[in-house]
C-alpha positions as CSV (number, residue, x, y, z in Angstrom):
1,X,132.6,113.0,72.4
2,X,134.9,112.8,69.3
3,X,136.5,109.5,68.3
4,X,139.6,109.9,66.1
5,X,139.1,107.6,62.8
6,X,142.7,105.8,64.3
7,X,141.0,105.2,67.4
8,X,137.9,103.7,66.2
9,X,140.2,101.0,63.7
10,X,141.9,100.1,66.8
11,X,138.7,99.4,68.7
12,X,137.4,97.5,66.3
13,X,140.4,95.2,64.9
14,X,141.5,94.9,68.8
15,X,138.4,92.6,69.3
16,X,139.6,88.5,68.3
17,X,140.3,88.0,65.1
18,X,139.9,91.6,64.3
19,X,135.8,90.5,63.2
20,X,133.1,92.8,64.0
21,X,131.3,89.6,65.5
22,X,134.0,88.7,68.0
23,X,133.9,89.9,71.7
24,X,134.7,93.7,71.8
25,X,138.1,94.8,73.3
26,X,136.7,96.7,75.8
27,X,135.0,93.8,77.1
28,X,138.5,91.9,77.2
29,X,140.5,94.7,79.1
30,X,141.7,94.1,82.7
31,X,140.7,97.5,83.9
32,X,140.0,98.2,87.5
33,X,136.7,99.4,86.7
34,X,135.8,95.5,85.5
35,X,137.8,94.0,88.7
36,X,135.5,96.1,91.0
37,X,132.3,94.8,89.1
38,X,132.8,91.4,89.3
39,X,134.2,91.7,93.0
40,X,130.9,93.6,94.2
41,X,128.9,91.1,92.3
42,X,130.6,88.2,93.5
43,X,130.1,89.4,97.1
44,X,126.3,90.0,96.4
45,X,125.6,86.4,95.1
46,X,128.0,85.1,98.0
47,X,125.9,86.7,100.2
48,X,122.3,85.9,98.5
49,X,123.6,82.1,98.0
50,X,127.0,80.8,99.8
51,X,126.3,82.3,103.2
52,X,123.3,80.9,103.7
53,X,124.5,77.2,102.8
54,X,127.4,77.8,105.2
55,X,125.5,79.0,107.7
56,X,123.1,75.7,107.3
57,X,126.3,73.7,107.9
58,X,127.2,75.4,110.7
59,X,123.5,75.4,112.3
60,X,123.7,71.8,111.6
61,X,126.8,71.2,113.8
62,X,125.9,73.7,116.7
63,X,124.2,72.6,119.4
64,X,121.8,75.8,120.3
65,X,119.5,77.9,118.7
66,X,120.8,80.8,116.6
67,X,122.5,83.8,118.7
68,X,123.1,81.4,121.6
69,X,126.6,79.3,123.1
70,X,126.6,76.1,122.6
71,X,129.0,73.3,121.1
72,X,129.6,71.4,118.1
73,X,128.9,68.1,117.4
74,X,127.0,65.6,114.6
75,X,123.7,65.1,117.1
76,X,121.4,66.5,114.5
77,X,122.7,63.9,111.9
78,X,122.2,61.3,114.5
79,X,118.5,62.3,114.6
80,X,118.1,62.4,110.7
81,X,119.4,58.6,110.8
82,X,116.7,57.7,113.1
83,X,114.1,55.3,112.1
84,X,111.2,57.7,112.0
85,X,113.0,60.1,110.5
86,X,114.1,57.8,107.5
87,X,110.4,56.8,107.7
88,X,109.8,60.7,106.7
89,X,112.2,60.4,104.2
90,X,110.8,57.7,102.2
91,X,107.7,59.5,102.4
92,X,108.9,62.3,100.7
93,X,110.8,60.4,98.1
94,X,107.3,57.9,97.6
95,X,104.9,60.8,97.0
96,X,107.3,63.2,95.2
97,X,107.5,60.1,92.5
98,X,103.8,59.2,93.0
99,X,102.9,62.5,91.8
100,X,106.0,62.7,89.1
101,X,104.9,59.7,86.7
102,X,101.2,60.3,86.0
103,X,102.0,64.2,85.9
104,X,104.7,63.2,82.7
105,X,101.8,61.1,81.3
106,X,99.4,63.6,81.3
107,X,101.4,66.7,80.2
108,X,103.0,64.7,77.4
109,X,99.0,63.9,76.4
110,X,98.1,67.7,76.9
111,X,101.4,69.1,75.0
112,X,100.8,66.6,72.4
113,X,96.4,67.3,71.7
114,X,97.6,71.1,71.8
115,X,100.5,71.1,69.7
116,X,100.6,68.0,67.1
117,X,96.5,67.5,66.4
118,X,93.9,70.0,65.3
119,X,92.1,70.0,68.7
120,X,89.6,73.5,68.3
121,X,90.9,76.6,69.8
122,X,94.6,75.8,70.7
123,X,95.5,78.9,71.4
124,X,93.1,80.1,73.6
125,X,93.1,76.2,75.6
126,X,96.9,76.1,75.9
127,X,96.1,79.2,78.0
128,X,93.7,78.1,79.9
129,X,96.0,74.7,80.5
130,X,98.8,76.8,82.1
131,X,97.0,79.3,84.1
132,X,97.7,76.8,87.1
133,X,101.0,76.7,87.3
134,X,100.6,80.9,88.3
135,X,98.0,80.4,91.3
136,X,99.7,80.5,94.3
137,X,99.3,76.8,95.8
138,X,98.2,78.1,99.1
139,X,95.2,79.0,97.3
140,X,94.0,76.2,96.0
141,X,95.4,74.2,98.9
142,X,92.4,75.8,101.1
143,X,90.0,75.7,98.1
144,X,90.7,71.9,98.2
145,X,90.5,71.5,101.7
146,X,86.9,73.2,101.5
147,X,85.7,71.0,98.3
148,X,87.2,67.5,99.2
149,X,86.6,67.8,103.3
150,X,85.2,64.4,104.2
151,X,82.4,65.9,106.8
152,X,81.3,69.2,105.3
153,X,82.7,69.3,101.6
154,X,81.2,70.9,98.6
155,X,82.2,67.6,96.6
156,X,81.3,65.4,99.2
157,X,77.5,67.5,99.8
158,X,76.6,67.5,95.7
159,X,77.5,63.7,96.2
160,X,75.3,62.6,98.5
161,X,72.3,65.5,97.5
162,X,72.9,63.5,94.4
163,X,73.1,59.9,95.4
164,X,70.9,60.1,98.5
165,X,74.0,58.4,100.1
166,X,75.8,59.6,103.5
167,X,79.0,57.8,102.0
168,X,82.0,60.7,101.4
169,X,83.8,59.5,98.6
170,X,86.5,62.0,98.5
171,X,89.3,62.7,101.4
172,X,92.1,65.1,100.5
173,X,93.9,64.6,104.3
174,X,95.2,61.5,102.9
175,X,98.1,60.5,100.4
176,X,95.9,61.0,97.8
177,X,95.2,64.2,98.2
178,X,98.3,65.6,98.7
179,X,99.7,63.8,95.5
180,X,96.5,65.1,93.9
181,X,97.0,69.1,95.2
182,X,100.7,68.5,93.7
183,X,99.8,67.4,90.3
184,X,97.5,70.1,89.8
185,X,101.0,72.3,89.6
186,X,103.5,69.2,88.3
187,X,100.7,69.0,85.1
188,X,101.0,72.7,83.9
189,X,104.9,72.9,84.5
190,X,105.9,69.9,82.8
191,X,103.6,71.3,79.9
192,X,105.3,74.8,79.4
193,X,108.7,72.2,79.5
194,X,107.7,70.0,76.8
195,X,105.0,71.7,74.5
196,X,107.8,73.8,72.6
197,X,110.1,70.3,71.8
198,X,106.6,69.0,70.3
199,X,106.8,71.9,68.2
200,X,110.0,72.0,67.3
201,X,109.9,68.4,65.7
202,X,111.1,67.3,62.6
203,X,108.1,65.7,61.1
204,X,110.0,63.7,58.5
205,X,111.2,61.7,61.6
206,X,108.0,60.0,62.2
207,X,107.0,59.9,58.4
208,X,109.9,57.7,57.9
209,X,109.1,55.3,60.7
210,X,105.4,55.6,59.0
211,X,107.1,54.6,55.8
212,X,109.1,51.8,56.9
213,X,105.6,50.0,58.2
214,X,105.5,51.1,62.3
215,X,102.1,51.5,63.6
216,X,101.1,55.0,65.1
217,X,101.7,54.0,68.1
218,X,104.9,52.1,67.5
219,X,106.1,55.8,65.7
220,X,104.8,57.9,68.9
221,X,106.7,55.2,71.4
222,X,109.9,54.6,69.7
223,X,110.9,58.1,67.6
224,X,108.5,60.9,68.9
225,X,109.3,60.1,73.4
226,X,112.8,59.0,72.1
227,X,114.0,61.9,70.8
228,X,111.7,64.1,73.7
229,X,113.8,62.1,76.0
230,X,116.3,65.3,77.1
231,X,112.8,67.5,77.2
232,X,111.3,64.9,79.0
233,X,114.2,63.3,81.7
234,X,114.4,67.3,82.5
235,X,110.7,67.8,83.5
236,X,110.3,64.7,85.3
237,X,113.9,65.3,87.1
238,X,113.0,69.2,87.8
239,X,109.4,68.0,88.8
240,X,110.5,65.6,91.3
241,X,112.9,68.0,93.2
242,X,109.9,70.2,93.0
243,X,107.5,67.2,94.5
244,X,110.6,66.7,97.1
245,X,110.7,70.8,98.3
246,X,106.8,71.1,98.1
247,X,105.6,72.7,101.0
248,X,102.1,73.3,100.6
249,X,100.3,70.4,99.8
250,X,102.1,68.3,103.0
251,X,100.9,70.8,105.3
252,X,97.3,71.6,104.5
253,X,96.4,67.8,103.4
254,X,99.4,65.4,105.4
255,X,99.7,66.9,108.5
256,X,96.4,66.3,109.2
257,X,96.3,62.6,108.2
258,X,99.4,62.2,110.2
259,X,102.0,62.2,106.6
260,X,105.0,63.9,107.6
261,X,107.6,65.0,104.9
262,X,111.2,66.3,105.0
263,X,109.7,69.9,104.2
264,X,106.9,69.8,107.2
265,X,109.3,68.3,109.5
266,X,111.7,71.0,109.2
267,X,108.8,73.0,109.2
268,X,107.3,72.0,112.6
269,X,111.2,71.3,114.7
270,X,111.4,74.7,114.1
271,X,107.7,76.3,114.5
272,X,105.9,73.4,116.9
273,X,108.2,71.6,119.1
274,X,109.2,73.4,122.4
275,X,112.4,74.0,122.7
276,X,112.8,74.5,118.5
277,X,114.9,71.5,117.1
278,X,117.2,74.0,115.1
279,X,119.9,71.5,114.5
280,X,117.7,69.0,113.3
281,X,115.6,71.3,111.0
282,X,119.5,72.6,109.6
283,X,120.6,68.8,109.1
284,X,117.7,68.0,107.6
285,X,117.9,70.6,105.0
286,X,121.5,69.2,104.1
287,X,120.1,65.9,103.5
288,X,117.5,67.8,100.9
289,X,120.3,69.4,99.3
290,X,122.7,66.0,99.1
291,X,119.4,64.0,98.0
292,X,118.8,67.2,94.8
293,X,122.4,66.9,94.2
294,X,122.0,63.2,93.3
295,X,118.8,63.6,91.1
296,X,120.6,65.9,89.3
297,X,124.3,63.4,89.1
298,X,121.3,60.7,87.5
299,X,120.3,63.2,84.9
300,X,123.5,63.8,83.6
301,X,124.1,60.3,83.6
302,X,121.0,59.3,81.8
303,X,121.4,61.6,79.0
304,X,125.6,61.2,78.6
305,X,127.2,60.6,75.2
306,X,123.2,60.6,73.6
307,X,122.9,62.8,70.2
308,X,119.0,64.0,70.1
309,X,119.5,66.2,67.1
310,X,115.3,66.9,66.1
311,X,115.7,70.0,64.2
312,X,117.7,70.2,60.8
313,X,118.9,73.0,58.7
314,X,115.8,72.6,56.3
315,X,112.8,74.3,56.5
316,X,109.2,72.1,57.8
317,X,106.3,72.6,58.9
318,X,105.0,70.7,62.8
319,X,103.2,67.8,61.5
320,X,99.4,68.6,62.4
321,X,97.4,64.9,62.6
322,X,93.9,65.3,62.0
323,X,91.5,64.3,64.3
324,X,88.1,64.2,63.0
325,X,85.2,63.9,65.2
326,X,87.6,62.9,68.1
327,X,89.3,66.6,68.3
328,X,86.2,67.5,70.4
329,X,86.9,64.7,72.6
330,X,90.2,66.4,72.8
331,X,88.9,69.5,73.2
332,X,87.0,68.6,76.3
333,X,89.3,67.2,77.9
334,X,91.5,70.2,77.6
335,X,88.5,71.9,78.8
336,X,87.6,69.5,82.1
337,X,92.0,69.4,82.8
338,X,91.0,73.4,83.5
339,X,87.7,73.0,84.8
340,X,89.0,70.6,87.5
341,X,92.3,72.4,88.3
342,X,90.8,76.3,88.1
343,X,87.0,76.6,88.1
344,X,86.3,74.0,91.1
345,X,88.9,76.0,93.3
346,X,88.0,79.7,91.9
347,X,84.4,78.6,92.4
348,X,84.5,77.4,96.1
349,X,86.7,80.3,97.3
350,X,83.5,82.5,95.8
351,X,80.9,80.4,97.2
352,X,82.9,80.4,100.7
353,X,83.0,84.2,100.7
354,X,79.5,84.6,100.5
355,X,78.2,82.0,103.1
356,X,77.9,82.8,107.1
357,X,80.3,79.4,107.5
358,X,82.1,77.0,105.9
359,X,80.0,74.0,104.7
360,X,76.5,75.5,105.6
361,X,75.3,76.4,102.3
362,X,72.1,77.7,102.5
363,X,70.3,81.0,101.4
364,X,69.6,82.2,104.7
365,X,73.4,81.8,105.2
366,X,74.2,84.0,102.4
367,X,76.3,87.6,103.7
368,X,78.7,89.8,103.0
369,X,80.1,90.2,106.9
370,X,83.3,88.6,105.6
371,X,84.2,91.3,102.9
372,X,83.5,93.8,105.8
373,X,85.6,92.3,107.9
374,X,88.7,91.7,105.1
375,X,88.7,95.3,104.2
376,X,88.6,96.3,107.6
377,X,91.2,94.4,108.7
378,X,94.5,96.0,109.7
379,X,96.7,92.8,109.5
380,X,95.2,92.3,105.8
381,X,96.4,95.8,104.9
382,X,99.5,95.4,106.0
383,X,100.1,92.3,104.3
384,X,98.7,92.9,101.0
385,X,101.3,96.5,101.5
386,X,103.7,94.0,102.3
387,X,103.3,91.8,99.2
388,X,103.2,94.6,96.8
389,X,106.1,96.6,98.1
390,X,108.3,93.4,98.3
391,X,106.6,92.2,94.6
392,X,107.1,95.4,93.4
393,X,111.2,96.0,94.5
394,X,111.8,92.5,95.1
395,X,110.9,91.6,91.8
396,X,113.2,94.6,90.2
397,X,116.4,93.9,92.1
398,X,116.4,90.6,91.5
399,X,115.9,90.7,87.2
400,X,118.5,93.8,87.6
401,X,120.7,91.3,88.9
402,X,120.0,88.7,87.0
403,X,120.5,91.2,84.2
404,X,124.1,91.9,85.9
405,X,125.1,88.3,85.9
406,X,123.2,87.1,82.7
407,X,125.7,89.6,80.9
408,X,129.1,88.6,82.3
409,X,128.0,85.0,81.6
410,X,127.2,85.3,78.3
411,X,128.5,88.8,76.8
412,X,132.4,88.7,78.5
413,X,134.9,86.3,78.9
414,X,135.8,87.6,82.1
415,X,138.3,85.7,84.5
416,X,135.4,84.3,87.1
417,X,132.6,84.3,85.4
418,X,132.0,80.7,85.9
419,X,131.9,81.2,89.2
420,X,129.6,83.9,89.5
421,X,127.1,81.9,87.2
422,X,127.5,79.2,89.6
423,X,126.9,81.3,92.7
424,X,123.9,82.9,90.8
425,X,122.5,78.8,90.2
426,X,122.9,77.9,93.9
427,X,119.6,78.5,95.7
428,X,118.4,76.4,92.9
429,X,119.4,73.5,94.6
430,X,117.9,75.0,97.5
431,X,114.3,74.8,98.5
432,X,112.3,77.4,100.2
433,X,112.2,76.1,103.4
434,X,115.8,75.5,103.3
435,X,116.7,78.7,102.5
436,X,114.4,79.9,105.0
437,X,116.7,78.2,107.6
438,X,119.7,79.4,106.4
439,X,119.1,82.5,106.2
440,X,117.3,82.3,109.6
441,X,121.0,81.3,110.8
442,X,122.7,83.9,108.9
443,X,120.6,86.9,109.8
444,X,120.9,85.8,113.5
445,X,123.9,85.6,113.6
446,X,125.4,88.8,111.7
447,X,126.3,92.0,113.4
448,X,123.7,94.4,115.6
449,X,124.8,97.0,113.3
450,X,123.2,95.5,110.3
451,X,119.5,94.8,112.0
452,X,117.9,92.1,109.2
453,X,116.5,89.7,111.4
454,X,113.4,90.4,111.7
455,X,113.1,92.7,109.6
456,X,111.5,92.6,106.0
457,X,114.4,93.5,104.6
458,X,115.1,89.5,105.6
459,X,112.2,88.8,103.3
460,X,113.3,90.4,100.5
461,X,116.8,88.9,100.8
462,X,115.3,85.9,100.7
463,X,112.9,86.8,97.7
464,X,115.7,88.1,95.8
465,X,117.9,84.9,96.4
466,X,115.6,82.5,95.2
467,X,113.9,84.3,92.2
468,X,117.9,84.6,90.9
469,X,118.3,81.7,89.0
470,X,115.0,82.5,87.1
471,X,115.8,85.9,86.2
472,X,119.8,84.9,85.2
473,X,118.4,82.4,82.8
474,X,115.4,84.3,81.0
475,X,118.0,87.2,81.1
476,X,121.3,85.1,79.2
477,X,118.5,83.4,76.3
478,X,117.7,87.8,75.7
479,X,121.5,88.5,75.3
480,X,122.4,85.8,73.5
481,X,120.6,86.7,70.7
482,X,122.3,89.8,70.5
483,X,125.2,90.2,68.6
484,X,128.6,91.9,69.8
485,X,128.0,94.4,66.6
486,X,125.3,96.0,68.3
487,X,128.0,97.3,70.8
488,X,130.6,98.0,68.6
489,X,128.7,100.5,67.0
490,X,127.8,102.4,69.9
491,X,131.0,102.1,71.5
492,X,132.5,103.5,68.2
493,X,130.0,106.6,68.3
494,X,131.1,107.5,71.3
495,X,128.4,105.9,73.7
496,X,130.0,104.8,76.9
497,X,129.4,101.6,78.4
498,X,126.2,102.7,80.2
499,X,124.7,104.2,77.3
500,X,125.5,101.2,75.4
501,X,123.7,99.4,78.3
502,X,120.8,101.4,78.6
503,X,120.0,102.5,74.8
504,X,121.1,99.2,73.3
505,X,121.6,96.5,75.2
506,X,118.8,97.1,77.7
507,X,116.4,98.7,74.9
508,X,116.6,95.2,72.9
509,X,116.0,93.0,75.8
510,X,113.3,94.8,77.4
511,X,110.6,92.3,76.4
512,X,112.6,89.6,77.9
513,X,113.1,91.8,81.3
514,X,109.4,92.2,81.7
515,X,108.9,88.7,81.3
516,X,111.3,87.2,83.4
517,X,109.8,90.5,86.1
518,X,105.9,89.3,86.4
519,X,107.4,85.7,86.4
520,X,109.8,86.5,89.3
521,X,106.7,88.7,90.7
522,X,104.4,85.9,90.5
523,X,107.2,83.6,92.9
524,X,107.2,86.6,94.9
525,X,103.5,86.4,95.4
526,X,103.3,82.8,96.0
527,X,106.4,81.9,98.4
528,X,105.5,80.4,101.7
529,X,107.8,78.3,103.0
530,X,111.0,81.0,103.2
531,X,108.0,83.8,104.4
532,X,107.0,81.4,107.0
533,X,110.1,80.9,108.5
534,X,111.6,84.7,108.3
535,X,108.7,86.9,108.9
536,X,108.1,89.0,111.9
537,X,105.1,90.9,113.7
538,X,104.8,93.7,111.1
539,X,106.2,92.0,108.0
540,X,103.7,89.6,107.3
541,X,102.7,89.2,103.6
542,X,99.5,88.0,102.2
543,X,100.8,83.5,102.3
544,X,101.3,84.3,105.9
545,X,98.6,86.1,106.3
546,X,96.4,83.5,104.8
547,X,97.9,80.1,106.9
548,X,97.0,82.2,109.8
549,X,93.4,82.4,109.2
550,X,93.5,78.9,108.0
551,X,95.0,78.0,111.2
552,X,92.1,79.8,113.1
553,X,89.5,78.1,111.3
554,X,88.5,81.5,109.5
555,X,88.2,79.6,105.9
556,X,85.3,82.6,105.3
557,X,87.7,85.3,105.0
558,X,90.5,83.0,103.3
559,X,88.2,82.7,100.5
560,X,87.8,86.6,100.4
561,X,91.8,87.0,99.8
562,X,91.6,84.5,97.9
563,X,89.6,85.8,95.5
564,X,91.4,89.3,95.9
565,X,94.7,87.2,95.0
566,X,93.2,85.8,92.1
567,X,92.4,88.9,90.6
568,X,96.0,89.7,90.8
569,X,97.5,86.1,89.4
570,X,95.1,87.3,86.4
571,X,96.0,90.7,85.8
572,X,99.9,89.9,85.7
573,X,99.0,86.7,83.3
574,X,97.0,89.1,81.2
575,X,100.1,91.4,81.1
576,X,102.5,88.8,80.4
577,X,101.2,87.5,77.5
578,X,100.8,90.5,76.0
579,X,103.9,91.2,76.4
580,X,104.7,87.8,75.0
581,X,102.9,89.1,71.7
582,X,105.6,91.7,71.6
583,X,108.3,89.8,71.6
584,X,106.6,86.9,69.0
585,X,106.2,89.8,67.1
């Protein structure tokens, strides 16, 4: 299409300013075209986030199960106020912080050896360091509960083959060992959070506190954690709403031992009480939400009015400390962090697969029934089918819309885009399991004409809703490194808006999109809590699939999928970081 020379001035000079690096004027207009966007989106997120927090509130104030009569009134608070249910309260709070302050500690130890020192292969160990952050936890929650079993545990067996002793020293059904299962996750997170501001460090900083007389220490306690402190308040925060929302290391390891959290409560009033407690499970989710709320109030407190500026206009280069003979010591324990966290799991769920039971390891015992009976296994099938269809779309939809969003956040200034950003950030504040309920709520109750409930299609509502912040964020950092000239051009060429989308736009933030896709894949893969609560006969994926042959004590074939699950978590990390090599590059 041709574009009079009058019409292209006009285009151009109409945006702010009349710069080139302004917003374009196309982007500005209030066309009906732009109205209709941002209504469909709006109604989208409102759907993927707003209903299912009303619908919490109103399953918290009615008095029967979802679908049924009943009245309204504040009994379910009544029973959160309750002394054991306070008691369940603290014990989420208590263990969510237990596992928060050693997990800063040792990340910041990890993200310093790997990024400040001259610790051997950093590359290859930072790798290695991060890798569990992507294994589902329900993997390594039933690896655990094979190695650190107090009667029949690998751990426990080498112990006393060793010691000659019938003592068990290790227990995971305890406090410890659910604090323990949740570090092994809190470590690696915190490290991808803080590594980078490590990096990013002005050297000269510490220099001049090394000038000025301050021991290494003194410099590493009062300038280096100082000026971490918005990297650092923002792990810990984000890490204990994690701790608070966990799901899979209360069940496998508390329940047993009798350690109840907000998470397994809601869990079990819903799934193991007769009738189902749906109003307390709903109010209960509220007091999660209030309690996030809060954490999140202190954060923004803490860090108020504070000027962290690390990184000046100057060039540097990361200060690199030399280590000398200790960088080995370094090095290994880089090495034993990964040992401990991936090769002890990885290596019981192998040594389980190939034993007749669990805890019987001898070479008589050694088979390979349990592979036969995996891959012959109908309800395995369907699940892995399950998980790779819903991976597969729900991980597509949900960047595409985070795509959608990320661009009307940071490429317009659109009347409501505030708010759709803020719809898109909701079921951040909103753990699994409380998603899980609302939504349970919300497909219940909508029209027989639109049959969710119970459906997969509920599953992937759910998948789409939570993976939506991630995607919105990795999505905004891509566009906002591109500048509005890229879209002048092609709109003064002629392109229309989705050809400016598609070859520019889309074509320069590809990388980005297939990051932020295995990421939101790898949630996909690993959600339990929402799955647990919204799955049907039929729709089962591979987390559900696996808690049900936990439940019947068939820890055999949960080491086969596990190890089939594994393979996967591997496949998509190799993938992503070679895509990561693109982008670097």
């Amino acid at each position: 299409m041709a574009i009079s020379t009058d019409d292209r001035v006009r285009e151009v000079s109409g945006a702010p300013g009349g710069s080139l690096l302004s917003q374009p004027r196309w982007l500005q207009s209030n066309s009906a075209s732009r109205t209709a966007a941002l209504v469909g989106l709006g109604l989208v997120l409102a759907f993927l986030s707003v209903y299912p927090l009303s619908m919490l509130l109103y399953g918290s104030l009615h008095s029967t199960p979802p679908g049924m009569a009943g009245t309204f009134n504040l009994d379910g608070y009544q029973d959160v106020l309750t002394p054991q249910s306070l008691i369940t309260l603290a014990n989420t709070i208590g263990i969510s912080l237990a596992k928060t302050v050693p997990s800063v500690v040792l990340a910041v130890l990890l993200a310093w050896i790997l990024a400040r020192t001259d610790t051997p292969f950093r590359g290859t160990l930072e790798v290695l360091v991060t890798l569990p952050f992507f294994i589902p936890p329900i993997l390594t929650a039933m690896a655990w509960g094979m190695l650190g079993n107090p009667q029949v545990g690998l751990l426990n067996q080498l112990y006393q083959w060793i010691t000659g002793s019938s003592d068990s020293p290790i227990n995971v059904y305890s406090y410890g060992g659910v604090v323990w299962h949740m570090m092994q996750y809190s470590v690696p997170f915190l490290f991808l959070l803080i590594v980078d501001a490590f990096r990013a460090m002005d050297p000269s900083l510490e220099e001049a506190a090394r000038m000025c007389g301050a021991s290494r220490w003194r410099t590493f306690r009062t300038v280096t954690l100082q000026l971490m402190l918005p990297a650092l308040t923002s792990g810990a925060i984000l890490s204990f709403i994690r701790g608070i929302e966990n799901f899979e290391s209360p069940l496998f390891f508390g329940t047993p031992a009798g350690i109840h959290v907000i998470t397994t409560e809601i869990y079990d009033s819903i799934n193991q009480r007769s009738p189902p407690q749906y109003q307390y499970a709903t109010a209960a989710s509220f007091v999660i939400m209030a309690l996030m709320f809060l954490i999140v109030l202190l954060q923004w407190r803490l860090l108020r009015g504070r000027s962290f500026v690390t990184v000046s206009g100057k060039g540097y280069s990361p200060g690199v400390i030399k280590l000398g003979k200790w960088r080995w010591v370094t090095f290994g324990f880089c090495v034993l962090f990964f040992v401990v966290t991936v090769v002890l799991p990885v290596g019981q769920l192998l040594i389980g697969s190939f034993f007749k039971f669990f805890g019987f390891y001898e070479w008589e015992m050694l088979t390979l029934d349990h592979y036969r009976e995996v891959f012959g296994s109908s309800e395995f099938w369907r699940g892995f089918g399950n998980t790779m269809l819903l991976g597969l779309i729900g991980a597509t939809l949900t960047m595409v819309l985070g795509g959608a969003v990320a661009y009307v956040s940071v490429r317009t200034k659109w009347r409501g885009r505030a708010l759709i950003d803020a719809m898109a950030w909701l079921p951040w504040m909103m753990p699994g399991i409380v998603l899980g309920v609302g939504f349970l709520w919300g497909f219940a109750l909508l029209p027989h004409a639109i049959p969710i409930y119970g459906t997969i299609w509920a599953l992937l509502l759910a998948y789409l809703s939570l993976g939506t912040p991630l995607s919105v964020r990795v999505m905004s950092s891509a566009y906002a490194q591109l500048s509005y000239d890229l879209e002048e051009c092609s709109r003064v060429h002629g392109a229309s808006w989705l050809q400016t989308m598609w070859r520019i736009m889309l074509a320069l933030a590809w990388p980005s999109f297939a990051i932020g896709w295995v990421l939101v894949f790898f949630g996909i893969m690993r959600e339990l809590s929402a799955s647990v609560l919204l799955y049907s006969v039929g729709s089962e994926v591979l987390s559900v699939v696996l808690l049900k042959l936990w439940a019947n004590g068939n820890a055999e074939q949960v080491s086969v999928i596990g190890l089939l699950m594994m393979a996967l978590v591997i496949l998509f990390r190799w993938l992503q970081l070679k895509m990561l090599k693109r982008v670097v590059r």
